[in-house]
C-alpha positions as CSV (number, residue, x, y, z in Angstrom):
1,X,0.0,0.0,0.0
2,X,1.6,3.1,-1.2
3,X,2.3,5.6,1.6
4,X,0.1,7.9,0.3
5,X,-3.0,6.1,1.2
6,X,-2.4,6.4,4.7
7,X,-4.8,9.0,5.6
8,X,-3.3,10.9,8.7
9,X,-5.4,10.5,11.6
10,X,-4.6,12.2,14.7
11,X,-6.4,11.0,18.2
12,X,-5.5,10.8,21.5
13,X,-3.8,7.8,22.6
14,X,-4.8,6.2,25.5
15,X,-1.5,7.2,27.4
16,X,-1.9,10.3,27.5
17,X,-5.5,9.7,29.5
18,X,-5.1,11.1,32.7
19,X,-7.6,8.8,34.0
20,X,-5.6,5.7,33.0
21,X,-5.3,3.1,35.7
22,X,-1.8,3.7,37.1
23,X,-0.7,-0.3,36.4
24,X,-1.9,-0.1,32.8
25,X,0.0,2.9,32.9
26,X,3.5,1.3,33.6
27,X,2.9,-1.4,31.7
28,X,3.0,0.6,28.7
29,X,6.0,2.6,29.7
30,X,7.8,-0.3,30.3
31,X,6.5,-1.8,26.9
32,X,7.9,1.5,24.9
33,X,11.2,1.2,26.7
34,X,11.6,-2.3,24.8
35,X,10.2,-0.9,21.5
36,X,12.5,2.0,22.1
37,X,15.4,-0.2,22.7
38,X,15.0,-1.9,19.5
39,X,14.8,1.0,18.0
40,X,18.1,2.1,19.0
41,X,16.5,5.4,19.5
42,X,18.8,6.4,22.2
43,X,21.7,5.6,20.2
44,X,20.5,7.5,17.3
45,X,20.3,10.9,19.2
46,X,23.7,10.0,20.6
47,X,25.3,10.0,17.7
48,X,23.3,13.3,16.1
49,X,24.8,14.9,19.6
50,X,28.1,13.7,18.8
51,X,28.1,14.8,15.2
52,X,27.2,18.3,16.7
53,X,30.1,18.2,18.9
54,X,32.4,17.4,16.1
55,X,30.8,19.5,13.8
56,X,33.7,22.4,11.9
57,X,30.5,24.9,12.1
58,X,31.3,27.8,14.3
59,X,28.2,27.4,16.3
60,X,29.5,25.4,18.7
61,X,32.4,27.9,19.5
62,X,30.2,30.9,18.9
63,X,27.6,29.7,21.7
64,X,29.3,27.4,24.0
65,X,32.7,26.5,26.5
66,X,33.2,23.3,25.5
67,X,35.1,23.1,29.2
68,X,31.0,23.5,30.8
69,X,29.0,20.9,31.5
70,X,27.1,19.8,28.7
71,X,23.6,19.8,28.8
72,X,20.9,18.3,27.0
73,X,17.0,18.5,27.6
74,X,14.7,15.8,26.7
75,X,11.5,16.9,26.6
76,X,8.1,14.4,26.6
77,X,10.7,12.0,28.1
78,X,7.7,9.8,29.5
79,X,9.4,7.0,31.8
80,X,13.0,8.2,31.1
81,X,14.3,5.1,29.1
82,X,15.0,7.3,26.2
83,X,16.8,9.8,28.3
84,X,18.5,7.4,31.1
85,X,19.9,5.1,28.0
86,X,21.0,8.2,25.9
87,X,22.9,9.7,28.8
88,X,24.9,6.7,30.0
89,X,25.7,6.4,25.6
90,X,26.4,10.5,25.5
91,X,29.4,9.3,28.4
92,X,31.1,6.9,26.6
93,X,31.0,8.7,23.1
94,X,32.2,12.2,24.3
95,X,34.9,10.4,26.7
96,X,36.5,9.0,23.1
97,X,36.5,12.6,21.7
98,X,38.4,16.0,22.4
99,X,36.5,18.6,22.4
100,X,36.9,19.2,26.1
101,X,33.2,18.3,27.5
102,X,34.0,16.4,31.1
103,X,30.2,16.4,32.4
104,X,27.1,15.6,31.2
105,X,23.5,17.0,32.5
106,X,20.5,15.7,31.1
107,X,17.2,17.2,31.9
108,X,14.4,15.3,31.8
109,X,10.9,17.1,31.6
110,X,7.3,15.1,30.8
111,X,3.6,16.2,31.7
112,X,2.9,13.4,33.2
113,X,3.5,13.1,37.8
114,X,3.3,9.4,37.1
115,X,5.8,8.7,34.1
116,X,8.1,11.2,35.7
117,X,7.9,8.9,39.0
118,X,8.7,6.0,36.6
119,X,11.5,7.7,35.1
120,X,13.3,9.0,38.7
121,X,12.8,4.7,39.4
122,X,14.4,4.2,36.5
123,X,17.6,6.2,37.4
124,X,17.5,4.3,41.0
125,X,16.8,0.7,39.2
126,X,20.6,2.1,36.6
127,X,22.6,3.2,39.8
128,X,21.6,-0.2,41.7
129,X,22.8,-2.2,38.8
130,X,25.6,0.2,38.1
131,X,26.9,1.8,41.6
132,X,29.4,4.9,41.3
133,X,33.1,4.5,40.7
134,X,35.5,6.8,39.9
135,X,36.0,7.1,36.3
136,X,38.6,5.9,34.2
137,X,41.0,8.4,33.1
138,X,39.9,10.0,30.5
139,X,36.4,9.3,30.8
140,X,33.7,12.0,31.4
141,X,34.3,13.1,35.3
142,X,30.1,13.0,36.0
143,X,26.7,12.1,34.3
144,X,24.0,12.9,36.0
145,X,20.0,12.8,35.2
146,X,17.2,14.3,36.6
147,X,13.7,14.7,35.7
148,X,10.9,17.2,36.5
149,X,7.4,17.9,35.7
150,X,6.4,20.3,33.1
151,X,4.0,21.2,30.4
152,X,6.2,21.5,27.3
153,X,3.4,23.8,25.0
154,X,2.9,25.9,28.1
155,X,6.2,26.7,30.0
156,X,8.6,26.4,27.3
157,X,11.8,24.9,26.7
158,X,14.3,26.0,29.5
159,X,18.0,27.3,28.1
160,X,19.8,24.0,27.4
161,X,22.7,23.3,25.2
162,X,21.2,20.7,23.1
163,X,17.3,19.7,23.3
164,X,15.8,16.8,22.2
165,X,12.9,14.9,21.9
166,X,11.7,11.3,20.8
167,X,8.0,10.3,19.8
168,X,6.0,13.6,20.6
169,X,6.0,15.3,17.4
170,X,3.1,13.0,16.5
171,X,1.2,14.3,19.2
172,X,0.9,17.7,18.0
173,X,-0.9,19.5,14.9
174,X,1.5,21.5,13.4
175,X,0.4,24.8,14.4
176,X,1.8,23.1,18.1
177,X,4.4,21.4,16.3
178,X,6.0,24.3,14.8
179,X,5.3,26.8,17.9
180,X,7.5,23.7,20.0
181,X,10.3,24.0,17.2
182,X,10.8,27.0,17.7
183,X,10.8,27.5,21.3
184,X,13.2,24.1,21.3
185,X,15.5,25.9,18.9
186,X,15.4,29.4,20.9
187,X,16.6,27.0,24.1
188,X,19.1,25.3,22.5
189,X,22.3,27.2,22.2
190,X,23.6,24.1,20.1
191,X,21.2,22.6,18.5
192,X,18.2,20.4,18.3
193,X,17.9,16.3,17.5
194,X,14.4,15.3,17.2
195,X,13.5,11.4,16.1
196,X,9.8,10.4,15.3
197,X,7.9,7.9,13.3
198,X,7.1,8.1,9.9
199,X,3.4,7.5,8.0
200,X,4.7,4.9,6.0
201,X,3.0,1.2,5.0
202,X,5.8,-0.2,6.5
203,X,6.0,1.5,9.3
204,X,2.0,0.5,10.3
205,X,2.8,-2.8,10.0
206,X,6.1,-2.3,11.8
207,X,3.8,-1.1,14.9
208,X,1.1,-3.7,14.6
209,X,3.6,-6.5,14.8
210,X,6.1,-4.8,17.0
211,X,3.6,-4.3,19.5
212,X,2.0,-7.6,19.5
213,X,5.2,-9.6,19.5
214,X,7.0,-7.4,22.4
215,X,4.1,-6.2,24.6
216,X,1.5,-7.9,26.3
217,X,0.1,-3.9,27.1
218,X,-3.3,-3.3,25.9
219,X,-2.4,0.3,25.5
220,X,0.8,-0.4,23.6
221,X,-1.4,-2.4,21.2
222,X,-3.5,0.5,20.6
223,X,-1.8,3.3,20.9
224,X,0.9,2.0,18.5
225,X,-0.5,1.6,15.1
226,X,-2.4,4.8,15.8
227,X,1.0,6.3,16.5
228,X,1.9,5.4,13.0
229,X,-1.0,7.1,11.4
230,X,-0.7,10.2,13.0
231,X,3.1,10.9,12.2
232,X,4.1,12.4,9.1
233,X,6.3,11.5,5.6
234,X,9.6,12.7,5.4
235,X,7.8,15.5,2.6
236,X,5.5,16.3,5.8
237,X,8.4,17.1,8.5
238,X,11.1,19.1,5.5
239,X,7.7,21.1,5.4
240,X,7.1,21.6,9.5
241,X,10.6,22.8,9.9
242,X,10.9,25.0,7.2
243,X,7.7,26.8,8.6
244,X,9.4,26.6,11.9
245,X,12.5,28.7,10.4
246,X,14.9,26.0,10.3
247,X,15.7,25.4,6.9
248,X,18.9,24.1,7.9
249,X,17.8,21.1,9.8
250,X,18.8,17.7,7.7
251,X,16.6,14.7,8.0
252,X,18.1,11.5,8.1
253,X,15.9,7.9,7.5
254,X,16.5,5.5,10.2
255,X,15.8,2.1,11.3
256,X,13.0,1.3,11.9
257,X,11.0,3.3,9.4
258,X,11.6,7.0,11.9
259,X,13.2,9.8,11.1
260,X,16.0,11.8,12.7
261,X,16.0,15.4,12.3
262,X,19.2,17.7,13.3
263,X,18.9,21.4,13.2
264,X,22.6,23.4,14.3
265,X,22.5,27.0,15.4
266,X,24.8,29.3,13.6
267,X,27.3,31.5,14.5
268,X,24.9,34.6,13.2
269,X,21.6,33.2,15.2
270,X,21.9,34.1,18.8
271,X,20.4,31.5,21.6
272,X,17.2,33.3,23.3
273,X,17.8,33.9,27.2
274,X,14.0,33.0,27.4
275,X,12.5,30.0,25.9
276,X,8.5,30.5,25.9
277,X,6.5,29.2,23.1
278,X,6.0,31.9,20.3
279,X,2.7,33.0,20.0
């Protein structure tokens, strides 16, 4: 079936029902962090961070001491696998490379009291498997995560040197999706890395199996496929960012059937000192 016969179809997902019985709840956050790990989703923004670091632009000497902590903000980070995962692969990628960065802060941020309560367990659950040591020489002196609770479309994205965000693009019509753009790309004094799904044949099918096959969630079941159907095509997001202002961004296809999108301040565009969403 040719991509073009899926008809977008935005609804919301049961998820995102406040009313949701807290056990379903965590079911399905624990059923994304396997799809997400299979995904390699994590690893994927790692590596558009990376890139950033390394890039020759003269952004990142323009808007940043590379000697400062870097940090990146997640935001929608639901139960904190995504951001938890990517932080732990953001230290051993920047402790390989010299440009100087020694600590990492991620910021977690999600709407949701009861995913952010999963995602603070989830930091417990890493540093019980993983207790502290002193690093290796050479390796990145700290890494530390925290989450809080915030409304994304209403407070903003706070300053930050990279943000990020994974799966929530397909949540928003794109006058939302374009007013959190910007306000992610007024944040960032780096740059922003967001990875979604794409509205593709494959990618349905992709969710209907995935789901079934990994998840025994009711909710994952669901609100997968009808993830699918409310992303967009590649076409869809080159048009939501240009209308956004960041023609630069590049879009990258990757496994399985998402995008990644990278946008990288210049040297002329200034970082914001406040982050609000535009009007």
């Amino acid at each position: 079936m040719p991509a073009w016969l899926i008809t977008q179809s935005r609804q919301s997902e049961l998820m995102d029902d406040p009313a949701l019985p807290a056990a379903e709840h965590m079911h399905a956050l624990d059923a994304l962090a396997r799809i997400n790990a299979l995904s390699l989703t994590s690893l994927h923004i790692a590596r558009a961070i990376t890139r950033m670091l390394a890039t020759d632009s003269m952004a990142l000497q323009a808007h940043r001491d590379p000697g400062q902590p870097l940090h990146v903000v997640d935001v929608a980070c639901g139960g904190g696998d995504v951001t938890v995962s990517l932080a732990l692969s953001l230290r051993r990628r920047l402790a390989q490379g010299t440009n100087g960065t020694r600590t990492i802060d991620v910021t977690g941020l999600d709407i949701s009291p009861r995913a952010v309560d999963r995602a603070r367990q989830r930091v417990c659950q890493q540093a019980a498997r993983r207790p502290c040591s002193p690093p290796p020489a050479g390796q990145a002196d700290m890494c530390t995560v925290s989450f809080a609770v915030s409304d994304i479309l209403s407070d903003g994205c706070p300053s930050c040197d990279v943000a990020t965000c994974s799966l929530f693009l397909h949540h928003l019509d794109d006058d939302d999706a374009i007013r959190l753009l910007i306000s992610l790309s007024h944040a960032a004094r780096i740059g922003i890395v967001v990875s979604d799904l794409l509205r593709t044949a494959a990618g349905l099918v992709l969710a209907v199996v995935g789901t079934a096959v990994l998840s025994g969630s009711r909710v994952a079941r669901v609100d997968g496929p009808a993830s699918v159907r409310a992303a967009r095509t590649r076409v869809e997001y080159r048009e939501l960012f240009d209308r956004a202002g960041l023609h630069e961004a590049t879009i990258h296809l990757v496994w399985p059937e998402r995008v990644l999108i990278s946008w990288i301040r210049s040297a002329e565009r200034p970082a914001h000192q406040k982050s609000g969403l535009a009007p």
